[in-house]
SERO-4910 file (N, C-alpha, C, O; in steps of 0.05 Angstrom, whole numbers):
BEGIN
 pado doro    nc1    nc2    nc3   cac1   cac2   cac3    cc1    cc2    cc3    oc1    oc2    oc3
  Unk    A   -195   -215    431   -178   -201    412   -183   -171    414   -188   -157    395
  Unk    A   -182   -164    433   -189   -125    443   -173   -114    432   -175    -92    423
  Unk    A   -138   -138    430   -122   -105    416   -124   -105    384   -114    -87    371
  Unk    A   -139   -132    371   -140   -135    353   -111   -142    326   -112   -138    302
  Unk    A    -93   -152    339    -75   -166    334    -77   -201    327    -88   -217    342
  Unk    A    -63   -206    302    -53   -232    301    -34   -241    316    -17   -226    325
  Unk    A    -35   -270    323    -14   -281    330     -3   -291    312     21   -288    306
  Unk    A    -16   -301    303     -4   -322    279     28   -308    263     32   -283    263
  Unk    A     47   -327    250     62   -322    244     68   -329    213     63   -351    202
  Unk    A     78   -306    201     94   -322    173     74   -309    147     85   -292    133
  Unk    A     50   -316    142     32   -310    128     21   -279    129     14   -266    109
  Unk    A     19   -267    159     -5   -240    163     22   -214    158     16   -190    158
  Unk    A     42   -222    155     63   -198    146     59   -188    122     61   -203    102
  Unk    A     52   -163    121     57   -141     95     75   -147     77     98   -145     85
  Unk    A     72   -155     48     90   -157     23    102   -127     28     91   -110     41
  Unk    A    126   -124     16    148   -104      7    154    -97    -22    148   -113    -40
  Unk    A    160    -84    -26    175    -67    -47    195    -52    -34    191    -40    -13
  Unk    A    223    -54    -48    254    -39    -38    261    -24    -59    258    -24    -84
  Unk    A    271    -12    -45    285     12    -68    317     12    -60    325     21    -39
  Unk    A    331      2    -79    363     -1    -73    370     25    -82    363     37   -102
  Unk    A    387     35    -61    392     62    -70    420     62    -78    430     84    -81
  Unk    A    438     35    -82    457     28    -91    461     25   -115    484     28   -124
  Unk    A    443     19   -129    434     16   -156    406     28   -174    398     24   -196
  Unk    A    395     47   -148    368     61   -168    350     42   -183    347     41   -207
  Unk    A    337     25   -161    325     11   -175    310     -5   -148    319    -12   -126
  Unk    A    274     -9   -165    257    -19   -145    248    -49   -155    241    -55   -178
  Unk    A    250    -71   -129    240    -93   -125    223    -98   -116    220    -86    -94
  Unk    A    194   -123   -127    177   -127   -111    186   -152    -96    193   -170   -111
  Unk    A    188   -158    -68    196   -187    -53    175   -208    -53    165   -212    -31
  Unk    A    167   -224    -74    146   -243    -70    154   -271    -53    178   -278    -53
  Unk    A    135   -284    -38    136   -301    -17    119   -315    -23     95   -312    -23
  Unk    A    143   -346    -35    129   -377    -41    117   -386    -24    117   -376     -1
  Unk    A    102   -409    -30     86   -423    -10    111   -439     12    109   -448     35
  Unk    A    137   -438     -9    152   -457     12    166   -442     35    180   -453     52
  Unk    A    159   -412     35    174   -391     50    199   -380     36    212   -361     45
  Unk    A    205   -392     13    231   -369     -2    220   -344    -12    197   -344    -20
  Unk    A    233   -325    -12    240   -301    -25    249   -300    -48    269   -313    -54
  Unk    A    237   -285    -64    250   -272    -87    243   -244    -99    219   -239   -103
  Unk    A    254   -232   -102    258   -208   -119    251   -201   -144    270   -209   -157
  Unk    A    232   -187   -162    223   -180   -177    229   -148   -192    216   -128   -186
  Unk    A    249   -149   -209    246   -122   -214    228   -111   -219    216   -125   -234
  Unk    A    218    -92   -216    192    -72   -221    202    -43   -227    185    -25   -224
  Unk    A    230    -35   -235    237      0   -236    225      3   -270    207     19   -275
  Unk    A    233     -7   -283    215      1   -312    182     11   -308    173     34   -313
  Unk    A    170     -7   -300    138     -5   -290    123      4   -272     99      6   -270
  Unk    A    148     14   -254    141     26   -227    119     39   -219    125     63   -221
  Unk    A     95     37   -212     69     65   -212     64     51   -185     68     27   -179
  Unk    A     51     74   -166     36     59   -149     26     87   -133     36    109   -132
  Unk    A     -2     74   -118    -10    101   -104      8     99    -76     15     79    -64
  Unk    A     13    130    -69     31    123    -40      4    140    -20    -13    158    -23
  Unk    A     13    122      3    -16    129     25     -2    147     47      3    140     70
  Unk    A      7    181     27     26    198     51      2    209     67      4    233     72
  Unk    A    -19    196     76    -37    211     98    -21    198    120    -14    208    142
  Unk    A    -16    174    112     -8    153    137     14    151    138     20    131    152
  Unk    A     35    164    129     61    170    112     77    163    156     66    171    177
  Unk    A    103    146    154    103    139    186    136    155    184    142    164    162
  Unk    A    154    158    205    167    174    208    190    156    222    179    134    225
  Unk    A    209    155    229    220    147    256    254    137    259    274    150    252
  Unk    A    252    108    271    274    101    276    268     67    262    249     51    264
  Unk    A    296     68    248    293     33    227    322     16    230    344     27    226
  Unk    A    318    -10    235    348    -16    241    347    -40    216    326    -54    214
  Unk    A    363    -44    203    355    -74    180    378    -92    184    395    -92    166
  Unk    A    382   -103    197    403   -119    207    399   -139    196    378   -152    195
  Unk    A    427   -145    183    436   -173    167    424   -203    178    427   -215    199
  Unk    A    408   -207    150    393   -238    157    374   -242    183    369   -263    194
  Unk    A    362   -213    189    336   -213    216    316   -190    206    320   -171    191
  Unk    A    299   -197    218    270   -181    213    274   -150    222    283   -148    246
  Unk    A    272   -129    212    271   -106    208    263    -89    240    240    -93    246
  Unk    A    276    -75    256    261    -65    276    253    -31    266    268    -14    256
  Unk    A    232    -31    272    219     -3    266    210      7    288    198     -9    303
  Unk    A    213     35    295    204     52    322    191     74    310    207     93    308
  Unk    A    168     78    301    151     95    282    141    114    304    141    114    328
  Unk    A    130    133    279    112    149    297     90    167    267    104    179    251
  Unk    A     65    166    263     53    180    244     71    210    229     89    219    242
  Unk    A     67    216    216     75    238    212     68    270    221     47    281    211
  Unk    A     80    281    234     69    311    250     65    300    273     60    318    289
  Unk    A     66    275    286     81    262    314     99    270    318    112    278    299
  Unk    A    110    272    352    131    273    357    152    245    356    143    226    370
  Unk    A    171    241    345    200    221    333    190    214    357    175    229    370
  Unk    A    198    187    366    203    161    382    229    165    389    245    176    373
  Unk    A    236    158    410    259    160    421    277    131    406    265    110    402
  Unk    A    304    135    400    318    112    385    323     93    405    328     94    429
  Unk    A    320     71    385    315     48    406    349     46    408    357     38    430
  Unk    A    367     53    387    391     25    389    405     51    376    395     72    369
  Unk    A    439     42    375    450     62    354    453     63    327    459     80    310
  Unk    A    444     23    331    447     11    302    422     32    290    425     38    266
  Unk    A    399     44    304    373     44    282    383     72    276    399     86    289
  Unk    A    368     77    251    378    108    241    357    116    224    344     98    214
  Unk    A    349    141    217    322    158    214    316    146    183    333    145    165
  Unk    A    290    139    182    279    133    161    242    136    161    229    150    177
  Unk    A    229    116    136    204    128    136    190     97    122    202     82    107
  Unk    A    162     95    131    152     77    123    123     86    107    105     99    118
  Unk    A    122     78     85     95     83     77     75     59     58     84     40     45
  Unk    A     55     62     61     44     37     45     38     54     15     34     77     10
  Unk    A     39     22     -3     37     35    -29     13     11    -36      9     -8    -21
  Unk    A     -2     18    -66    -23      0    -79     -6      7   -106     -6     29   -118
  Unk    A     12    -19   -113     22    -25   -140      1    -22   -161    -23    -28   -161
  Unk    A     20     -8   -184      1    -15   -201     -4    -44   -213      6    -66   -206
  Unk    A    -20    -38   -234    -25    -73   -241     -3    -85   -251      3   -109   -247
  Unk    A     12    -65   -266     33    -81   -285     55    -88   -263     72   -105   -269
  Unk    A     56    -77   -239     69    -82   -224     60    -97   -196     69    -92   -174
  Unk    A     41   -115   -203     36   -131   -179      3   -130   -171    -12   -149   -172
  Unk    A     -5   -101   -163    -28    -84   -168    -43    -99   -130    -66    -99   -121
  Unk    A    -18   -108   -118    -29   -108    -88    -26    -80    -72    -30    -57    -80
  Unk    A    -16    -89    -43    -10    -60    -23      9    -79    -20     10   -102    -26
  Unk    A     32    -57     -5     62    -68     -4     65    -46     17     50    -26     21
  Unk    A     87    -53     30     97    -37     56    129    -21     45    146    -37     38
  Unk    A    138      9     42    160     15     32    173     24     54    161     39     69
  Unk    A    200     16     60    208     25     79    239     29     83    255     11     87
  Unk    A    243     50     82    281     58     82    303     84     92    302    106     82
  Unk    A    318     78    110    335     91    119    358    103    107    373    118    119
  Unk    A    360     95     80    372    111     57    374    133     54    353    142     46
  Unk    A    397    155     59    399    178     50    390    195     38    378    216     43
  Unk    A    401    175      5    391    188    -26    368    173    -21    354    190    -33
  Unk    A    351    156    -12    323    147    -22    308    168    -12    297    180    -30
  Unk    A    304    180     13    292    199     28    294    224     25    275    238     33
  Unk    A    317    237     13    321    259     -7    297    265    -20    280    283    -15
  Unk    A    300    240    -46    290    240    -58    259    238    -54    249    256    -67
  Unk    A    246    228    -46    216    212    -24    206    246    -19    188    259    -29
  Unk    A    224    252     -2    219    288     18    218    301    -13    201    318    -10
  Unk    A    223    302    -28    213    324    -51    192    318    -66    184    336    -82
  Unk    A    181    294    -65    149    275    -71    137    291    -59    123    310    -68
  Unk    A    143    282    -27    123    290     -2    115    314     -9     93    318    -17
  Unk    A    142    340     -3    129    371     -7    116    376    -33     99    394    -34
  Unk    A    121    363    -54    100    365    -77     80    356    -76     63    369    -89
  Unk    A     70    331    -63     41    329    -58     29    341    -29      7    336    -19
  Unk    A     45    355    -21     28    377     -1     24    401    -10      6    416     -4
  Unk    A     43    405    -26     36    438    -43     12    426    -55     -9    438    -49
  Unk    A     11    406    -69    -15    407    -92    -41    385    -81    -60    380    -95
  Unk    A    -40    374    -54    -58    366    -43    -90    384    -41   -110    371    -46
  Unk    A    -90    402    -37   -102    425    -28   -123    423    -54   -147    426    -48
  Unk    A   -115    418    -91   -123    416   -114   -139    390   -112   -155    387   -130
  Unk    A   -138    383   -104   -136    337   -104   -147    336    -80   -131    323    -66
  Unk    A   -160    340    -71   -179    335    -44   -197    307    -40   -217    298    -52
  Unk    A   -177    293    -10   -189    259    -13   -173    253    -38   -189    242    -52
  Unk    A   -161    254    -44   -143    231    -67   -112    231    -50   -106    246    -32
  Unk    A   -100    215    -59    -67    198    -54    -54    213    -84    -67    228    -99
  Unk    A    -30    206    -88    -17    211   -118     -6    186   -117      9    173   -102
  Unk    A    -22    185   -149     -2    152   -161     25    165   -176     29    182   -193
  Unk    A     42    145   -158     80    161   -163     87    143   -188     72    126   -198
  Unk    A    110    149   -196    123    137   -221    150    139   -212    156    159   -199
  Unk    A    165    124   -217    205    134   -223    211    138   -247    215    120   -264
  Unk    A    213    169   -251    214    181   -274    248    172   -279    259    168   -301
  Unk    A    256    170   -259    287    172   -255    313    155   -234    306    138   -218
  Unk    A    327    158   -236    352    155   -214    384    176   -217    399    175   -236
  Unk    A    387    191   -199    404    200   -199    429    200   -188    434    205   -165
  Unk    A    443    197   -203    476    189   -184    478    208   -165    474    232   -171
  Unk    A    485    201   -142    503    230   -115    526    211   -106    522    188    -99
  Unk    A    545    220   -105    575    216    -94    575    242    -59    572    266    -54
  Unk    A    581    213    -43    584    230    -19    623    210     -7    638    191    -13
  Unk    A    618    232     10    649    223     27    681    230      6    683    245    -14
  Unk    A    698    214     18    725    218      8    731    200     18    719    187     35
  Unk    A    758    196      7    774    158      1    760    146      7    738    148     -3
  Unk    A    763    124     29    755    100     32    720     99     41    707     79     38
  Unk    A    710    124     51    685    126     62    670    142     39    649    152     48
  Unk    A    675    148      9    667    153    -11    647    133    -20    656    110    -19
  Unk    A    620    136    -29    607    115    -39    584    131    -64    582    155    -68
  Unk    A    568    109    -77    555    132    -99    528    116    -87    526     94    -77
  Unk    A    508    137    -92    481    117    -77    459    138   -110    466    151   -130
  Unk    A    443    133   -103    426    140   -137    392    150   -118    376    132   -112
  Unk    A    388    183   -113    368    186   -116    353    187   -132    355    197   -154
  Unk    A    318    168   -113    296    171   -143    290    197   -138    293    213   -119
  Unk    A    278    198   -170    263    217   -180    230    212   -189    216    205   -208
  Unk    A    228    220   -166    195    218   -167    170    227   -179    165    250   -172
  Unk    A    152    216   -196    138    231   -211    112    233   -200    106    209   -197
  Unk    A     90    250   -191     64    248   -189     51    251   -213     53    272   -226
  Unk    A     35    226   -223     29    226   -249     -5    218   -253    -15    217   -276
***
């Protein structure tokens, strides 16, 4: 095991948390013993530390009813070349829920517009105030959701940036 990889399947995958940016609002995805999925709201309770040292950057494709392809690269890496046209720029980061919300590590990960908007004004606020907080993460909150309306007629849609709290 030199590269230090599982083979194994089904069980060694990272739990999630989603952030619908259709509705402003975060789910935890828990996984029965029988392999179903379900969804847990968590936007009321939301806290969790986010790990932006390791904060990943790249290319994400989420294709209907198949496993997620990600083409990452750390952050202050240079972008990965796109794999597909389907994939489109997004960001992956791990979080440690809080208790009321699960209180494991979860993998966040989204190519969302308004989600990443919103995410990128976290980020530059915990690099302005990193420098204060030395060796610590910030435990985030969703203070918020905010409606944005983009496009005209038929390609008009409303998506809801969060509003992120370092708390």
């Amino acid at each position: 095991m030199a590269f230090g990889f599982s083979y194994n399947t089904g069980e060694d995958f990272l739990p999630i948390i989603k952030y619908d940016a259709r509705a402003g609002r975060i789910a935890r995805r828990d996984r029965s013993t029988d392999g179903t999925s379900s969804d847990i709201d968590i936007t009321r309770s939301f806290k969790a530390v986010f790990d932006f040292e390791n904060l990943e950057v790249g290319w994400i494709n989420f294709p209907a009813g198949s496993a997620p392809s990600f083409s990452m690269a750390r952050i202050g890496e240079p972008m990965p070349v796109k794999p597909s046209d389907q994939h489109r720029q997004g960001i992956r980061v791990m979080v440690k829920l809080g208790k009321d919300c699960g209180g494991d590590i979860r993998e966040l990960a989204s190519n969302a517009g308004a989600f990443l908007r919103g995410t990128e004004k976290l980020h530059d606020q915990y690099l302005a105030e990193r420098a204060a907080h030395p060796g610590q993460l910030p435990v985030v909150a969703l203070a918020d959701s905010v409606a944005e309306t983009v496009g005209k007629g038929e390609k008009k849609s409303t998506n809801y940036v969060p509003v992120w709290q370092i708390v």
